[in-house]
C-alpha positions as CSV (number, residue, x, y, z in Angstrom):
1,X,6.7,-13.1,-29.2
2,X,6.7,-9.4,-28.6
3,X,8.6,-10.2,-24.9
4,X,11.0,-12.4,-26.4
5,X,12.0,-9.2,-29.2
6,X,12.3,-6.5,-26.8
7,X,14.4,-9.3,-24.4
8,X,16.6,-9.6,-27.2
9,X,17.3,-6.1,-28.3
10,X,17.6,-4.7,-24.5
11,X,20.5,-6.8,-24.1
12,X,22.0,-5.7,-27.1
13,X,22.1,-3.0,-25.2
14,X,22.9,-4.7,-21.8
15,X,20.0,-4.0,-20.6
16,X,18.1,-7.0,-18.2
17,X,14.7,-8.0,-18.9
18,X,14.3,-8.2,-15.7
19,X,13.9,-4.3,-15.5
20,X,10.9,-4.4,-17.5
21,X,9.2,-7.1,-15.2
22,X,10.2,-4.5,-12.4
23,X,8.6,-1.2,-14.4
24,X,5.1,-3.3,-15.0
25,X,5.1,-4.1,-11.5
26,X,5.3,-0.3,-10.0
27,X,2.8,0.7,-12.6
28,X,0.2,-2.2,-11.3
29,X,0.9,-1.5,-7.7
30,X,1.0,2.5,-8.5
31,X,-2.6,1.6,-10.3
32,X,-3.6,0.0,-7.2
33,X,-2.9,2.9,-5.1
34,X,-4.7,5.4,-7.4
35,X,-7.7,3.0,-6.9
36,X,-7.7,2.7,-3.1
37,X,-7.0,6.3,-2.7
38,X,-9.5,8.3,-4.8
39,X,-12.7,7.3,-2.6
40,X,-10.6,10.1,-0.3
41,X,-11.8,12.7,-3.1
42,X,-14.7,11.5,-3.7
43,X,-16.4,11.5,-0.3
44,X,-17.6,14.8,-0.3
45,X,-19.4,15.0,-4.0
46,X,-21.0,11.4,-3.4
47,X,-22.7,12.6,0.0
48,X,-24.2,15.9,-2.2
49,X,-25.6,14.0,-4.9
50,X,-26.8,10.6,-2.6
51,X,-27.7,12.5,0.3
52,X,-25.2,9.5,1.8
53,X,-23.5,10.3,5.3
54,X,-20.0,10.5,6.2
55,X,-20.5,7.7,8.4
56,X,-22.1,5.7,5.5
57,X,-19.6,6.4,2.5
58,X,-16.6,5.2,5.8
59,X,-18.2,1.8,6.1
60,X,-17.7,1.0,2.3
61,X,-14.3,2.1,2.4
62,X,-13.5,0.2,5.7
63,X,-14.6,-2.8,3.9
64,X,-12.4,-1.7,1.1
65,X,-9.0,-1.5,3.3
66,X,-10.0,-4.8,5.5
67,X,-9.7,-7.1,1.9
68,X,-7.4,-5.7,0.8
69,X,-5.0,-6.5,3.7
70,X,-6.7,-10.1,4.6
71,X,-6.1,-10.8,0.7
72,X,-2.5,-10.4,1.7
73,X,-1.5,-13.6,2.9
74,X,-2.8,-15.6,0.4
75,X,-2.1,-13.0,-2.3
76,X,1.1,-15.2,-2.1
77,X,-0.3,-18.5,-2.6
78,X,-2.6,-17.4,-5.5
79,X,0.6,-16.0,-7.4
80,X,2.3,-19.5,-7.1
81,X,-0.5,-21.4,-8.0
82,X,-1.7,-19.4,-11.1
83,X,1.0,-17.4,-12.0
84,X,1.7,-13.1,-11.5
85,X,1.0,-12.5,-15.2
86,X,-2.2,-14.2,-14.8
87,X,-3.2,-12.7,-11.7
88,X,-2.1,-9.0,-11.9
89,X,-3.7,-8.7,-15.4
90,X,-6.9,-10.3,-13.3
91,X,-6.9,-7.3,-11.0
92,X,-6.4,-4.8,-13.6
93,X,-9.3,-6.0,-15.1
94,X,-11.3,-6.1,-11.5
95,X,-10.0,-2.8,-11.1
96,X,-11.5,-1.4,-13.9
97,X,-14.2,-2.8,-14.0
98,X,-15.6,-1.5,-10.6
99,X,-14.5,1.5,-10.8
100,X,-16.3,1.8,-14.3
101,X,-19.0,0.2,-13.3
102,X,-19.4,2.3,-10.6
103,X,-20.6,5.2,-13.0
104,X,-23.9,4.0,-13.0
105,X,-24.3,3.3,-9.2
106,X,-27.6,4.7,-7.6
107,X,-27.9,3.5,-4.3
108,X,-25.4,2.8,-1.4
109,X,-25.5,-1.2,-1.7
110,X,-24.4,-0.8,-5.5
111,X,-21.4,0.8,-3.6
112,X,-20.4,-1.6,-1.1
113,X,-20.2,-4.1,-3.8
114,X,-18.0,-2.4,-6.0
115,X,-16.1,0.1,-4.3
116,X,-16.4,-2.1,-0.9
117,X,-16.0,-5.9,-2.1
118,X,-15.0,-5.9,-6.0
119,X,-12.4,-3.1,-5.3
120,X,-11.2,-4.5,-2.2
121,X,-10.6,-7.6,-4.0
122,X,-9.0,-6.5,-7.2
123,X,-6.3,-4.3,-5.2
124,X,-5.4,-7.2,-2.7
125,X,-4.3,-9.2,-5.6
126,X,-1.4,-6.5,-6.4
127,X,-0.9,-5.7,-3.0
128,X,3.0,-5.4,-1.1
129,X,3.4,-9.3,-1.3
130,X,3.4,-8.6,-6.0
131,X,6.4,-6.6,-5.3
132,X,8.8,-9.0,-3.0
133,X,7.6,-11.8,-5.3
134,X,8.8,-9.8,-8.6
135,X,11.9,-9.1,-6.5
136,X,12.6,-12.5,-5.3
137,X,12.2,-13.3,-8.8
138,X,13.8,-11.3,-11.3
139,X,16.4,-10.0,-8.9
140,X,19.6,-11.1,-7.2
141,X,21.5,-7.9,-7.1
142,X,19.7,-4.6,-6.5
143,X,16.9,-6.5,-4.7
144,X,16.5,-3.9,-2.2
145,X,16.4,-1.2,-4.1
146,X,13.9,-2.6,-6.6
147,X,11.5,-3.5,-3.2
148,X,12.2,-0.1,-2.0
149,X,11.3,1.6,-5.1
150,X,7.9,-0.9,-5.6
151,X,6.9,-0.3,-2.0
152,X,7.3,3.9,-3.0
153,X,4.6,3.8,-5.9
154,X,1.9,4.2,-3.7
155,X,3.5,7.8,-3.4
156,X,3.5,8.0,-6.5
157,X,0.3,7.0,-7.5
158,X,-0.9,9.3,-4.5
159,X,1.1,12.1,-6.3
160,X,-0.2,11.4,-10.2
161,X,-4.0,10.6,-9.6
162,X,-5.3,12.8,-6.3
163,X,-4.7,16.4,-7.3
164,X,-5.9,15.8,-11.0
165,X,-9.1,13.6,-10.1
166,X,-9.8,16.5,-7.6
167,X,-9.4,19.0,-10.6
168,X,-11.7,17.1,-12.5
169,X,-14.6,16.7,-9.9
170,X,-14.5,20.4,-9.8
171,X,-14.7,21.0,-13.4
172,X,-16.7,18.1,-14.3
173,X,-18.1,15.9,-11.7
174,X,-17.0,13.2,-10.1
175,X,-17.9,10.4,-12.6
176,X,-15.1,12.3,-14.7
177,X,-12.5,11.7,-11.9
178,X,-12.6,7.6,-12.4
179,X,-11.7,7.7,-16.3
180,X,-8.0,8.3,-15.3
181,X,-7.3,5.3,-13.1
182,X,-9.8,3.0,-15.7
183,X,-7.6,3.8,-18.3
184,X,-4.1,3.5,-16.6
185,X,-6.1,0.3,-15.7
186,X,-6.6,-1.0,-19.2
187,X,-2.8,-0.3,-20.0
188,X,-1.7,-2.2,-17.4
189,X,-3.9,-5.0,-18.4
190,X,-1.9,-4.8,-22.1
191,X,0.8,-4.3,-20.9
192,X,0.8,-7.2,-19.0
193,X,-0.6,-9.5,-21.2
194,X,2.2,-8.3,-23.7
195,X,5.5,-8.0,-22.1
196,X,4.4,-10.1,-18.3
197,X,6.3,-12.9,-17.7
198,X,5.9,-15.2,-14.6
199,X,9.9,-15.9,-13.8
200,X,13.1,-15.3,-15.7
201,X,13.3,-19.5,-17.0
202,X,10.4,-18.6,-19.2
203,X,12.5,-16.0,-21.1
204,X,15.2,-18.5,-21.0
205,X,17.5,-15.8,-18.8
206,X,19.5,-15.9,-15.3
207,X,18.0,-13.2,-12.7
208,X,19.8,-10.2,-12.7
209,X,23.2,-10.3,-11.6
210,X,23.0,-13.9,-11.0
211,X,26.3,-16.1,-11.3
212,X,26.1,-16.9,-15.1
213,X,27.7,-21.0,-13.9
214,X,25.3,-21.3,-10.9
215,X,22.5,-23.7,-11.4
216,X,18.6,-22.3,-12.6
217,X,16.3,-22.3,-9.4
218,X,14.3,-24.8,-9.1
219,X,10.6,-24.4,-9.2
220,X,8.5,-23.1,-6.6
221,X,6.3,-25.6,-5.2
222,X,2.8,-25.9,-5.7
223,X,1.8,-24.0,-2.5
224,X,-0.5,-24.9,-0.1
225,X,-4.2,-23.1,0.5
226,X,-3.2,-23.9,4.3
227,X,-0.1,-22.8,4.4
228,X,-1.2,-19.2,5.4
229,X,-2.9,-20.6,8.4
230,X,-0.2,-22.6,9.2
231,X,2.1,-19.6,9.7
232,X,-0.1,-17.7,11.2
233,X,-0.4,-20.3,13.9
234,X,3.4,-20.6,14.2
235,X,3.7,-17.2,14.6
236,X,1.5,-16.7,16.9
237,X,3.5,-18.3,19.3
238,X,6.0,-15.7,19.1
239,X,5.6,-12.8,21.4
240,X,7.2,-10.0,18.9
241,X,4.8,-11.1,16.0
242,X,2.1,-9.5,18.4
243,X,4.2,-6.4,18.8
244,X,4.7,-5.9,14.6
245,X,1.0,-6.6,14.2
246,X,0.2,-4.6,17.0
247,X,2.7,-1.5,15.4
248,X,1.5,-2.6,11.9
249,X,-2.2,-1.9,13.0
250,X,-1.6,1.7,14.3
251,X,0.3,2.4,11.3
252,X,-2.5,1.8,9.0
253,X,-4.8,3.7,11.8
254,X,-2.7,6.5,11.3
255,X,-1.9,6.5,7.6
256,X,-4.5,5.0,5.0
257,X,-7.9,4.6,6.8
258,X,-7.4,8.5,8.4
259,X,-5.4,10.9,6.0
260,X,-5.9,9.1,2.8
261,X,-10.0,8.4,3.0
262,X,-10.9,11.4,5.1
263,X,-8.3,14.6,4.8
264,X,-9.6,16.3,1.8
265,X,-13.2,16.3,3.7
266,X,-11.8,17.2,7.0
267,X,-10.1,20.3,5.1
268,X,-13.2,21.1,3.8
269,X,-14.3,21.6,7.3
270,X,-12.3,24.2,7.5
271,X,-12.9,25.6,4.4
272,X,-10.2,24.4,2.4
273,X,-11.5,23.3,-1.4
274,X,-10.3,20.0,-2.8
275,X,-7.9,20.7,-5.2
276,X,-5.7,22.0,-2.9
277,X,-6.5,19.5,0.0
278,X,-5.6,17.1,-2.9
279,X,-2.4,18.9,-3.6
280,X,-1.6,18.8,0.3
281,X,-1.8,15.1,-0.1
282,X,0.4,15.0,-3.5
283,X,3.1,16.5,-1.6
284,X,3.0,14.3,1.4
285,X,3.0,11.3,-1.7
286,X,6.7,13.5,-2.3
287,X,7.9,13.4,0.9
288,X,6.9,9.4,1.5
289,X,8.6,8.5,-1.8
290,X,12.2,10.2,-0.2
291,X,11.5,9.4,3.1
292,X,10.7,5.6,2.1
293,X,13.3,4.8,0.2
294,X,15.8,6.9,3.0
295,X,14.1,4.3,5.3
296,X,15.4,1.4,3.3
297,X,19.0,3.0,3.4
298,X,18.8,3.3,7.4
299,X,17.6,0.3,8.0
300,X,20.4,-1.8,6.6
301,X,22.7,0.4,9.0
302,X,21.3,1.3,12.2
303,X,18.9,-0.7,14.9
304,X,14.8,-1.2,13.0
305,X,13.4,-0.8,16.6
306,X,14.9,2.6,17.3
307,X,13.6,4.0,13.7
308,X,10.9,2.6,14.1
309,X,10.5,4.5,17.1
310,X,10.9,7.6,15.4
311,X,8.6,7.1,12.6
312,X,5.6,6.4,15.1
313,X,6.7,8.9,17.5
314,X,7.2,12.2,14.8
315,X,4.2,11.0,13.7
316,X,1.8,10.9,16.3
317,X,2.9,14.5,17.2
318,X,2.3,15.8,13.5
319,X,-1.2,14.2,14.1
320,X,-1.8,15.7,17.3
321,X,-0.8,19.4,15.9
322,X,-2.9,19.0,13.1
323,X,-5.9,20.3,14.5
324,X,-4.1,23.5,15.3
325,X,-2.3,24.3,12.1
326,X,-5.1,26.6,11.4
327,X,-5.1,24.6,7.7
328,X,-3.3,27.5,6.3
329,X,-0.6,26.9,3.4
330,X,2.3,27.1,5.5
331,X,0.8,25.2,8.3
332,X,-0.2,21.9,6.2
333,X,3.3,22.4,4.2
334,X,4.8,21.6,7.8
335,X,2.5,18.6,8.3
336,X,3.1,17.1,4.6
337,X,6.8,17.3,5.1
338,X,6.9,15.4,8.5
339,X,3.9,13.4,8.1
340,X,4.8,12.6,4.5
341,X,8.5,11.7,5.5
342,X,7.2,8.5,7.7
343,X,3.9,7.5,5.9
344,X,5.2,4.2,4.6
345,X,8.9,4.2,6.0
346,X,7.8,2.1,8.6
347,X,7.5,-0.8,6.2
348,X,11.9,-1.3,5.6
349,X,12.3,-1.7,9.3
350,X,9.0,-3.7,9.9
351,X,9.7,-5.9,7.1
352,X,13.4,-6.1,8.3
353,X,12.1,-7.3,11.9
354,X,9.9,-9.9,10.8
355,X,12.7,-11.2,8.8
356,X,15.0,-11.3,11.5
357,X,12.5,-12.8,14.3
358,X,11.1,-15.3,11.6
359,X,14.2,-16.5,9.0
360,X,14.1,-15.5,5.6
361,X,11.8,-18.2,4.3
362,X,8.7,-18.0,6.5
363,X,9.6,-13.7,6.5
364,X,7.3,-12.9,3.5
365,X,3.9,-15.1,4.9
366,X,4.5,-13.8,7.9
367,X,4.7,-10.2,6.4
368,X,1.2,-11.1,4.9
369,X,-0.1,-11.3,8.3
370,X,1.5,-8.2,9.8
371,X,0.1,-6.1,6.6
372,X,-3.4,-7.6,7.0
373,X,-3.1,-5.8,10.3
374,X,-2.2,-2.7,9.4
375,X,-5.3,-3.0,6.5
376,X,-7.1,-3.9,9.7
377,X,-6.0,-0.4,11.2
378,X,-7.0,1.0,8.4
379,X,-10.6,0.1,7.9
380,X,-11.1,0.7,11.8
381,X,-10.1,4.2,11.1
382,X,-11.8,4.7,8.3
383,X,-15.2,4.0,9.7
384,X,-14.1,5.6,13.3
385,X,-13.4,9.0,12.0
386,X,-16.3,8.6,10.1
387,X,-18.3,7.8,12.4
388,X,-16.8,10.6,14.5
389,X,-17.6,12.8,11.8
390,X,-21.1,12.4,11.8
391,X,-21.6,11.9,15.4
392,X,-19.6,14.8,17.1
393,X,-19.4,16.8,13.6
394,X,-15.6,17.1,13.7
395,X,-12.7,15.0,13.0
396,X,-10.2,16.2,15.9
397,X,-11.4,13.2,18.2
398,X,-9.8,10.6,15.7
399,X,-6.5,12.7,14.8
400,X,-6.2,12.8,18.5
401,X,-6.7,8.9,19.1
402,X,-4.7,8.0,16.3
403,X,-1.6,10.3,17.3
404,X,-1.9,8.5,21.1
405,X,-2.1,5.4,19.3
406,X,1.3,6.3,17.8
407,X,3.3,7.0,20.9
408,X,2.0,3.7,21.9
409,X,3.0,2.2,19.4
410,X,6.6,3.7,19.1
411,X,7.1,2.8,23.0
412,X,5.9,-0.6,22.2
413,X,8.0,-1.4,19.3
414,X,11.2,-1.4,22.0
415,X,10.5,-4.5,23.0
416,X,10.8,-6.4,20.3
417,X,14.2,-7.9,20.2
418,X,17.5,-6.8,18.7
419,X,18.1,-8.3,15.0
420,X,20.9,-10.4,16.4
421,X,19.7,-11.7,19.4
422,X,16.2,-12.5,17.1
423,X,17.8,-14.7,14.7
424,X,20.2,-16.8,17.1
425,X,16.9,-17.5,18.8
426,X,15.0,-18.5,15.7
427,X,18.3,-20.7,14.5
């Protein structure tokens, strides 16, 4: 009832409805963020008060990043079957609740569960796949923009949650620095249940910017619990989805499973306090919100491959002269503006790829399957540079593999065919 008033006095004011579907779905997916990265923070306080290891706090968080990116190809099929309002106020509530629950935790199996399993879970269920269904959706005009803007609030949540969760562990305590992500949590979840609607037919409206005299779409079919498997098998076939997943991988062993879990410890090391580690990593979530939705912009006019190029290769230096930046204001400014600038603008030209290698309809499974990769990446590096941590008691070793990683993985993404020539072969 509530949805159906505010649908009718936004377009008194010729504003779509469609617009509110899109501003719930960067707040779940900014939630989601917020939740995956504030273990980063939390690393060091946890190992004072449990006595747990480095090593030992990376293998919950590796478990963390693996579901959340093998939930992403059937992220898709669970949205068709039950519904995004349904699901997305699910993971709120998952969300929440192990993060809450997590206040009472005493032992490190009480951690895996929740902030290993539940939370790995919860976060898969909003992950990238939420936002190009909303899109699809709701949108007919401005549908890259909206996915460009979606695929930025991990940025944002980076830039909203880190430094103030690091501000309250140091004033507080860390059991203080989960309240704000449980209760943008709990809004969500109202939200949701309030003003969440599945597709555009339920508020009796076209898309937006959809020909007012062209027929509704039809219905989504019931989908399939094989179908993921199915186009994973297809896709194997192909030689390039090898070299996406491939890329995909190093990206996420460069981005979420290295900087996001273990940079405010590794500035510790070098005697740098949380806050500002935290406030490092808020303005690298600047820099990735311009620098992702420039992406988008360049990729609709210039060759995916060659940017793609870029982004690994600037990267994997910035990694490489991390070590040596001394960790000094001005040096880790230099690092968050070119490391921040490429953190997720590999996704437009990835996502553009597997669209062009793979047609438009098989694109966004396919996608699911290249991002469970790069989760893949993520978890390995979180437990590596862990493990590296503990074992040779610095983190240099794993910037150093990851950076080499990245100039592989820029040289390799060459191969993959041009755009054009990709999509006469697929036709």
């Amino acid at each position: 009832m509530l949805a159906s008033r505010l649908a009718v006095l936004l377009q008194r004011h010729g504003i779509h409805y469609a617009w509110v579907i899109a501003a719930i779905t960067f707040l779940a997916m900014l939630v989601t963020s917020a939740a995956l990265g504030l273990p980063g923070v939390l690393m060091q306080p946890l190992a004072v008060e449990f006595g747990w290891s480095v090593r030992d706090l990376s293998s919950v968080f590796a478990t963390r990043f693996a579901l959340y990116g093998l939930l992403g190809p059937f992220a898709a099929v669970i949205l068709l079957r039950y519904g995004v309002s349904r699901v997305v106020a699910l993971a709120a509530a998952v969300i929440a609740s192990a993060l809450l629950l997590g206040l009472f935790m005493h032992n490190l199996g009480q951690a895996f569960v929740l902030w290993g399993i539940v939370l790995g879970m919860g976060t898969g269920l909003t992950a990238m796949v939420l936002g190009a269904t909303v899109a699809n959706r709701w949108f007919v005009q401005r549908k890259g923009l909206v996915m460009g803007l979606l695929a930025g609030s991990s940025a944002t949540g980076q830039l909203l949650f880190l430094p103030a969760a690091a501000w309250l562990i140091a004033q507080y305590g860390w059991r203080w620095a989960l309240l704000p992500v449980v209760a943008a949590s709990a809004v969500v979840l109202v939200l949701v249940l309030l003003f969440m609607r599945d597709s555009p037919a339920q508020m009796q409206l076209a898309p937006y910017g959809a020909d007012p005299a062209a027929a509704p779409a039809a219905p989504a079919p019931r989908a399939s619990w094989g179908l993921p498997f199915s186009t994973l098998a297809a896709a194997a076939r192909v030689p390039a989805f090898w070299i996406l997943a491939g890329t995909f991988f190093i990206c996420g062993l460069s981005t979420n499973g290295l900087i996001q879990t273990h940079f405010v410890s590794l500035c510790g090391d070098y005697g740098l306090g949380p806050v500002p580690a935290a406030s490092v990593l808020a303005m690298m979530g600047i820099f990735d919100l311009v620098g992702t939705t420039l992406s988008g912009y360049l990729s609709d006019r210039y060759d995916s491959r060659k940017l793609l190029f870029w982004y690994y290769g600037l990267r994997g230096l910035s990694l490489f002269w991390l070590p040596y930046s001394e960790f000094t204001v001005a040096g880790l400014s230099l690092f968050a503006v070119f490391y921040g600038l490429d953190w997720i603008a590999t996704v437009p030209p990835t996502v553009k790829l597997v669209a062009s290698e793979f047609g438009p309809e098989r694109a966004a499974l396919v996608f699911g399957w290249v991002f469970a990769a790069h989760q893949l990446g993520a978890a390995v590096a979180a437990y590596g540079a862990g493990l590296a941590r503990s074992v040779l008691s610095s983190y240099s070793p794993a910037l150093f593999v990851a950076g080499a990683a990245c100039l592989v993985a820029a040289a390799a993404v060459l191969w993959v065919r041009k755009p054009a020539m990709a999509m006469r072969a697929v036709g």
